[in-house]
C-alpha positions, 0 to 999 in steps of 0.5 A: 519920157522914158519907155520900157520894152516889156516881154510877156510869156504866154503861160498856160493860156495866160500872158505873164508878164516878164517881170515876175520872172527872175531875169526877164525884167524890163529894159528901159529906152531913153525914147519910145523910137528907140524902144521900138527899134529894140522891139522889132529886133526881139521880135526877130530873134523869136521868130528865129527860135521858133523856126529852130525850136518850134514849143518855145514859149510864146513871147510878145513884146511891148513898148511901155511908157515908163509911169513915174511918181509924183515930181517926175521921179521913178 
């Protein structure tokens, strides 16, 4: 099963996902291991932006099983 790392933006108190921002969609991972190794990463990296730039917009990111149709497809 395929699992997307999604990013969510916390916006005016509410979380967006990143999806419907252009350019913030979500990366698929061929296992949900290596989904979450990207995730740690991600998470890193903005906690590196806010140590520089402390009003950077809130990000969290999640680990998604990818939801197929019916037949398996996408």
């Amino acid at each position: 099963m395929e699992y997307l790392l999604v990013v969510y933006f916390l916006m005016s108190g509410v979380w967006v996902r990143g999806d419907e921002l252009d350019g913030w969609g979500a990366i698929p991972y061929p296992t949900e291991a290596a989904c979450l190794e990207r995730k740690v990463r991600a998470e890193e990296i903005q906690a590196d932006l806010k140590r520089v730039a402390p009003r950077a917009l809130e990000k969290r990111y999640v680990c998604e099983p990818r939801e197929t149709g019916p037949g398996g497809s996408g």
